[in-house]
N, C-alpha and C positions, 0 to 999 in steps of 0.2 A: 580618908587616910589610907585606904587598903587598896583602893585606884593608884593613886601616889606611888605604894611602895613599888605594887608593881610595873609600873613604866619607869619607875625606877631600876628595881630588876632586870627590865626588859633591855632599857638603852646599856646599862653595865655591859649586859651578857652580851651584845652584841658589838660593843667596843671590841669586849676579846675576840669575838669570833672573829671581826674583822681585822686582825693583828695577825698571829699565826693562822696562817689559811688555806688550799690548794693554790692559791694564785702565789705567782715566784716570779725571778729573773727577770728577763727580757720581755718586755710588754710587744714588742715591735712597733710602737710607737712614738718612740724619741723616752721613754721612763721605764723604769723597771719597778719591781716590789721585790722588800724582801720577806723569808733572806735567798739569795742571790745559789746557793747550793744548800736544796733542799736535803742534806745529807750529814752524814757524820765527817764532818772534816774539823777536827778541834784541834783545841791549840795554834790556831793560824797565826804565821806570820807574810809580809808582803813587800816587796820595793819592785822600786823600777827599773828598769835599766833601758836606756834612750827612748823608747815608744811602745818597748813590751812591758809587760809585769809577771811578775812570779809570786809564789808564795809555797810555804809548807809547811804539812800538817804532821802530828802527831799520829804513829800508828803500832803505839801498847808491845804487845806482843806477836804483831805478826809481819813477813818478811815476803819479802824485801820492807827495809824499815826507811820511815821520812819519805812519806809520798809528795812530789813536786809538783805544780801545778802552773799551770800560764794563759794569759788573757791579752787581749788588747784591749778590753774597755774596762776590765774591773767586775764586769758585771756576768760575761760569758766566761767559761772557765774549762781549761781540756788537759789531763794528767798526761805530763810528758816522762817521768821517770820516779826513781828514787833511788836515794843516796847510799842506802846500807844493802850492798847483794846478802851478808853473810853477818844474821846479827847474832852469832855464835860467836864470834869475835869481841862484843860487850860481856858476855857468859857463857857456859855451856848451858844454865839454866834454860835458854831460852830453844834450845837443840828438842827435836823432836821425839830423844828419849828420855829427856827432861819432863819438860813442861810445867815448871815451876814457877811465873813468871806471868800467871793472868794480867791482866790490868796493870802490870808496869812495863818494864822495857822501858823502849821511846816515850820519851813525855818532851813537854814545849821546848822545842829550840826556834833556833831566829837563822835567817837567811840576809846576809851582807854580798854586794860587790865592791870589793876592794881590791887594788893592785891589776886589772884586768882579770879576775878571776871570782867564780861565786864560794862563798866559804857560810859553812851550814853548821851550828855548833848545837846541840841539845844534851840533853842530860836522861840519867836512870835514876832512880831515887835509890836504889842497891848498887848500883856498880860506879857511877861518877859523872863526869862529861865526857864526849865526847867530841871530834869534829874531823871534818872533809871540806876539800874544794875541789872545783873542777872548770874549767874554759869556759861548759856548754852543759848548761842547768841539765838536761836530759842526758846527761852523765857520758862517759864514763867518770864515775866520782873515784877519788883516791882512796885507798882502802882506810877505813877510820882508823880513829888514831885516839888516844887515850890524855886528855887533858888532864884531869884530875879521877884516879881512882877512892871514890871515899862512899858510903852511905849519909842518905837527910839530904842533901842539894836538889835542886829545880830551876828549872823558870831563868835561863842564862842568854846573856849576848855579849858576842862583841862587838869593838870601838875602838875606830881606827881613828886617834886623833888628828888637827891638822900640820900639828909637825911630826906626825910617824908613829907616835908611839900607839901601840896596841894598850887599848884595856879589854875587864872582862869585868861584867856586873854579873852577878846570881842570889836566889836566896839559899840559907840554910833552915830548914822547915825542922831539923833535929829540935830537941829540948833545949831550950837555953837556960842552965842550972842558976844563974840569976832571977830568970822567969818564965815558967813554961808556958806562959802562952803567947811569948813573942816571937815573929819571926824576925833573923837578921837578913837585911843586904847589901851585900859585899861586894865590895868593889876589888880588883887586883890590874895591876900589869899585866903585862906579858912580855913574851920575849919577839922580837920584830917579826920572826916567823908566824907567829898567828899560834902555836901547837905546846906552850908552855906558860904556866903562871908562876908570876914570881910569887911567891908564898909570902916573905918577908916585906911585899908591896900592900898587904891587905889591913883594909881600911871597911868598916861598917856606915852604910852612907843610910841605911833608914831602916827602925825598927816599928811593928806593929803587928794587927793580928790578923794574920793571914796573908801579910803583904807578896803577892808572889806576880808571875809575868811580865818580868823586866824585859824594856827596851831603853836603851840609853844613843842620845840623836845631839847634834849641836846644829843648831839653828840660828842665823842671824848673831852668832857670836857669843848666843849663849848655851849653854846646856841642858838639857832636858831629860831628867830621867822619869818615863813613864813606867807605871805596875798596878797593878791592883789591889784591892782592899775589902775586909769584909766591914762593914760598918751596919747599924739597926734597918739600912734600906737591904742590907743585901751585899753582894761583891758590888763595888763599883770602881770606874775609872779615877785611875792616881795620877797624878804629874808635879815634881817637884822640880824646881830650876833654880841656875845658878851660874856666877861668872866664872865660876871657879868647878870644875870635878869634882872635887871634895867640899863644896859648900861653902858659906852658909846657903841652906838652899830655901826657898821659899815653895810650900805648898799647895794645894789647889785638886779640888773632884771636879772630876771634869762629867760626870754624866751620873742623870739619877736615872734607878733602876725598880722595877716592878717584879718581884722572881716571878710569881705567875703571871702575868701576860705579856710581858716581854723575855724572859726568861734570862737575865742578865748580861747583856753583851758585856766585855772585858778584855778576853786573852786577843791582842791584834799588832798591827802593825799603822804607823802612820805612812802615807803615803803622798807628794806631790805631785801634781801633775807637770806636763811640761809649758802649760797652759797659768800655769801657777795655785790655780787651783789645789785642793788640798782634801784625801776623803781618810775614814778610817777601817780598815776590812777587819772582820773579827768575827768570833764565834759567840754562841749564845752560853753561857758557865751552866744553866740551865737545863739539863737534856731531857728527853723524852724519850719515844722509841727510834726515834730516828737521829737520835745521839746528839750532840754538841753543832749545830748548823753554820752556816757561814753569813756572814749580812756585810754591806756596803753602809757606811754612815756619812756624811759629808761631816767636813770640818769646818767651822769657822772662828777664826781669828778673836780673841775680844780681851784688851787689853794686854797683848802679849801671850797669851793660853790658846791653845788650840783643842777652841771647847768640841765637843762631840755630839752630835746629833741637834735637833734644833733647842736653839738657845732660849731657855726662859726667862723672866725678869729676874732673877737671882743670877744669870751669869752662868749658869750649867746648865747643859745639853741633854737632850729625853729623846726619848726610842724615833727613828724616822724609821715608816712603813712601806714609804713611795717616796720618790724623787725622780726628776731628769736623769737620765743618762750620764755620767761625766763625758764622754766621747761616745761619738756614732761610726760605727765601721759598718763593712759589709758584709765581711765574712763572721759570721756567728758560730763560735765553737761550744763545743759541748762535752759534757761529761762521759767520754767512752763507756760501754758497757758489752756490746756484742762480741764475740770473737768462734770464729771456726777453727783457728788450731792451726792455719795454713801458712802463719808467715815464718815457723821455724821458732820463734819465741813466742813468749807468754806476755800478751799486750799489759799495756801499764795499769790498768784498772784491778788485774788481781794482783792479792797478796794471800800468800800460804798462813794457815795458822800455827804459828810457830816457824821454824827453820825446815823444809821438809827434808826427808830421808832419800836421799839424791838418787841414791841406782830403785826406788821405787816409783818413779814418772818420767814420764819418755813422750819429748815432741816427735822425734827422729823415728824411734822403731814400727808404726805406722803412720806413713806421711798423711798429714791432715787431720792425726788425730791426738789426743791429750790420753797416755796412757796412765792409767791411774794401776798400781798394784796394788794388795790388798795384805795387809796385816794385822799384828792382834795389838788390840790399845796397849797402852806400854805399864799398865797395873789392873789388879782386880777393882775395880770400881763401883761405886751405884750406878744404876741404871740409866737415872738422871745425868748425869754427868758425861759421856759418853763421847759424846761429841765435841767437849773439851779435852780429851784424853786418846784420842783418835787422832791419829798423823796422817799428813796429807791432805788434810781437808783445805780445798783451794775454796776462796772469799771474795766477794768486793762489797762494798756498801750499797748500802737500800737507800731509795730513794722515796721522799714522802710527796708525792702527789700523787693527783684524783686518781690517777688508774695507771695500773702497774702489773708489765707481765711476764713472766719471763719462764723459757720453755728450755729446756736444752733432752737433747737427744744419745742416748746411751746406746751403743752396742754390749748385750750383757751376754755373750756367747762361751764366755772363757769364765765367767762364775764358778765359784763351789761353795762345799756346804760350810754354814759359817759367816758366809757374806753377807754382805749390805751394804746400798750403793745407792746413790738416789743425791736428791735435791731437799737443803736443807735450807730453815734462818734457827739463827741462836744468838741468844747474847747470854749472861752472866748469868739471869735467874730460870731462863727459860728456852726451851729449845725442842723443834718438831723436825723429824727424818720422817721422807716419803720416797720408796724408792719399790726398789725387786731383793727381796731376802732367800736365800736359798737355804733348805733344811730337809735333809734325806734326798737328796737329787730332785728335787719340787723347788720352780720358783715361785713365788709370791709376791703379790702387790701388797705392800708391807707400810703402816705409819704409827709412826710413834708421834705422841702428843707428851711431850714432859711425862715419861714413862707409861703412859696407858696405851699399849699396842692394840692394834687394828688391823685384822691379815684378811686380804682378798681373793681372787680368784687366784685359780692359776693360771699364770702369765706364761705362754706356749713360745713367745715371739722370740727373734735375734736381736732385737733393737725395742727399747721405750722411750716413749717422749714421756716427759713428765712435768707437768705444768704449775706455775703459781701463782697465782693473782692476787691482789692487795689493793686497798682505797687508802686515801687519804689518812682515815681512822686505824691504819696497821692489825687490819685484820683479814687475813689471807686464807683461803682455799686450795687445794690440790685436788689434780686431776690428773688422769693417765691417757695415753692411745696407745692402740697397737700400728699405724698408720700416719697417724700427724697429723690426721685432719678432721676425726671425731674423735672428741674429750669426753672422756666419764671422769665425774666428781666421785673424790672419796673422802670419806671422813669427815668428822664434823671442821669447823673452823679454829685456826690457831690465830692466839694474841702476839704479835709482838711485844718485845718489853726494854726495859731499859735496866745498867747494871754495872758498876765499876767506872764508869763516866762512859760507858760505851753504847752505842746502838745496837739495832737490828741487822745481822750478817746475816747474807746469800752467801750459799756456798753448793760445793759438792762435793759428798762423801765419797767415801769407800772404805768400809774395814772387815777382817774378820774376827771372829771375836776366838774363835778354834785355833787360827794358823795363822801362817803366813803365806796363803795361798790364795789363788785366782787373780782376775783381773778384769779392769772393764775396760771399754775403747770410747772418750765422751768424742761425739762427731761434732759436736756444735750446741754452745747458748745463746738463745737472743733472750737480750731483757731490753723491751719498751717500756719508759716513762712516761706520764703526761707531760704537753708544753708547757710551758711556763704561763704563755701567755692569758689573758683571760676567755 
């Protein structure tokens, strides 16, 4: 019996391992594994438009907001822009003498081409909806524009029907003083311009618990509104349809869900190919330190539903790990990460946390370099918290595979005392700074682990490189040089963690905590990830 259990045990534990894993993306051999971006890309949505695909993700509170994305196979994936330059314009809340506004801002919106143009609509759960369009996905997007200003809404699309008329499906996540534990979702008009709801048009097309992540699609002449649900397995996939927009609608779960080892797929977008074929791209509701990820599902067909993932005898779709390719190209693109600082902007891969404080960073004022200024967090804070409270801190997402490394190079010549400046990750509950802190005209090689400081030598140099490395398992190391080309280890090792639905952010500091004085000159970050392949 005690043999038993444990080969029991055994094949279990390795079902999961071999589900979430190092191995990702593009196998280079006609299949891929997911999920397909090992990263925090949540809230995804996706369509096509003639041979490209697009999609966009959710991105909280930091800015530029509504990161955009684009593929030729579905499977490789390279950010070409984002929609919102200035998301001070949702709030001032969100402004970098704010900072009020963790974990909300941007939440799910959806990405339509309609009219020869792409139109991007998402919501705040405090400020309302939102939307833009623009020609050419990689923007220039039109300055947002304010749909509905209210609190309690989420999870919104529009629906351009086939004789013109605009709708807009959304939840209201508020109380419903009937019943507090349901959510409504609401359907409305609009007015032909895509940028108004008719208020007096609204109509509650499905209540439940938790129902959020609307997509609404007509298909074969019928209608289809997909969202999701929390039901005893977990969130899973919804889809209700109907010959009519307003119903009767007929129901249907389209995918069962395992929270630990698959970790929920849900929030996505359906997609056909031009091939006819049919996949579903989505994120996992699930996160870990590496936040909400992105995965590739095929779809197929079965009695009118476009069930999701491979189909079981009951008619509903479960987690696919590997599949074929849907299309083979040759160029393989990828998830940007490097940038020197030389093209005059600030490549599509960072986003500032928060709105940053504009006359304190300068591509311009030395050419080739990212001028960071330094000032004082904008309240007396804990300790702990710092790097939430700290403006200017430039970001991109982490990536979860095998080996992971990423160096960037500081000129710290123009320091004073008060500073600190370095290479950080943080999410929500937890956060380490490694950098050069200067105190009495002495710099230091300086690391905070979630408030336990660690001060080193003293660092004589013009210039530090400062290094981080990470595995699979989100447990990272720093190092310094004087050189670039021998690394000294410092400090013991930091966890990454997860928090507010967010991942693990790279970033780099600079603040004082004294003034509003000094500066650094960053020359250059490179961050390598592992391939995807096996």
């Amino acid at each position: 019996m005690k043999n038993t259990l444990f080969l029991l045990f055994f094949f279990i534990s390795f079902a999961v391992n071999a589900q979430f894993s190092p191995i990702w993306g593009d196998q280079g051999d006609g299949t891929y594994a997911n999920p397909v971006i090992p990263a925090d890309y949540s809230d995804i949505d996706a369509i096509r438009v003639g041979s490209d695909f697009y999609a966009i993700s959710s991105t909280f509170q930091y800015s530029p907001g509504v990161v955009v994305l684009h593929s030729k196979d579905l499977v490789n994936w390279e950010i070409i822009g984002h929609v919102a330059n200035d998301i001070t314009t949702m709030t001032p809340e969100l402004n970098w003498d704010k900072m009020n506004r963790y974990g909300k801002g941007v939440w799910a919106g959806s990405i339509r081409y309609y009219k020869n143009k792409f139109w991007v609509y998402y919501g705040t759960p405090d400020e309302g909806f939102f939307m833009s369009s623009a020609s050419n996905p990689a923007g220039p997007w039109e300055p947002l524009h304010c749909l509905l200003s209210a609190t309690g809404w989420d999870d919104c699309c529009p629906f351009l029907d086939d004789d013109g008329q605009f709708y807009f499906v959304a939840t209201n996540f508020a109380k419903d003083p009937t019943n507090n534990k349901k959510y409504n979702i609401h359907l409305f008009k609009m007015t032909p311009d895509g940028k108004s709801l008719i208020l007096e048009s609204d109509s509650i097309i499905h209540q439940s618990n938790g129902s959020e992540a609307n997509k609404m699609y007509k298909i074969n002449g019928m209608y289809y509104h997909y969202f999701s649900e929390v039901n005893r397995e977990g969130r899973v996939i919804m889809m209700e349809r109907s010959k009519s927009i307003y119903g009767p609608w007929e129901i249907k779960q389209l995918n069962h869900v395992n929270k630990k080892e698959d970790r929920e797929p849900n929030q996505g977008g359906l997609i056909q190919l031009e091939t006819g074929k049919w996949y579903f791209f989505t994120h996992h509701g699930s996160g870990d330190w590496d936040g909400r990820v992105a995965t590739l599902l095929p779809v197929t067909w079965v009695d009118g539903w476009p069930v999701i993932g491979k189909v079981g005898d009951d008619k509903i779709g479960n987690m696919v790990w590997d599949a074929p390719k849907p299309i083979v190209t040759k160029k393989i693109l990828k998830i940007q990460t490097d940038d020197d600082f030389s093209s005059g902007k600030l490549l599509p891969q960072w986003e500032w946390h928060y709105q940053p404080r504009a006359d304190k960073w300068s591509l311009s004022e030395r050419e080739g370099y990212l001028r960071l200024y330094a000032f004082k967090p904008i309240d007396a804070i804990e300790p702990r918290q710092v790097i939430l409270r700290a403006g200017n801190t430039i970001t991109q997402r982490t990536m979860r595979t095998a080996h992971n490394e990423a160096v960037v190079k500081i000129d710290i010549q123009n320091m004073t005392d008060g500073q600190f400046a370095g290479i950080t990750h943080f999410s929500t509950k937890t956060y380490s700074l490694f950098g050069i802190k200067q105190t009495n005209g002495i710099r230091c090689i300086s690391y905070d682990n979630n408030g336990i400081e660690t001060s080193g030598v003293v660092f004589p140099g013009k210039s530090v490189w400062l290094k981080s490395t990470w595995g699979y398992d989100g447990v990272n190391r720093y190092a310094y040089s004087t050189n670039g080309k021998m690394f000294t280890d410092f400090g013991d090792t930091y966890s990454f963690s997860w928090g507010s639905y967010r991942g693990d952010r790279l970033g780099i500091f600079n603040f004082n905590i004294f003034s509003d004085m000094g500066f650094i000159d960053v020359d250059w970050l490179r961050y390598r990830y592992a391939s995807s392949a096996k």
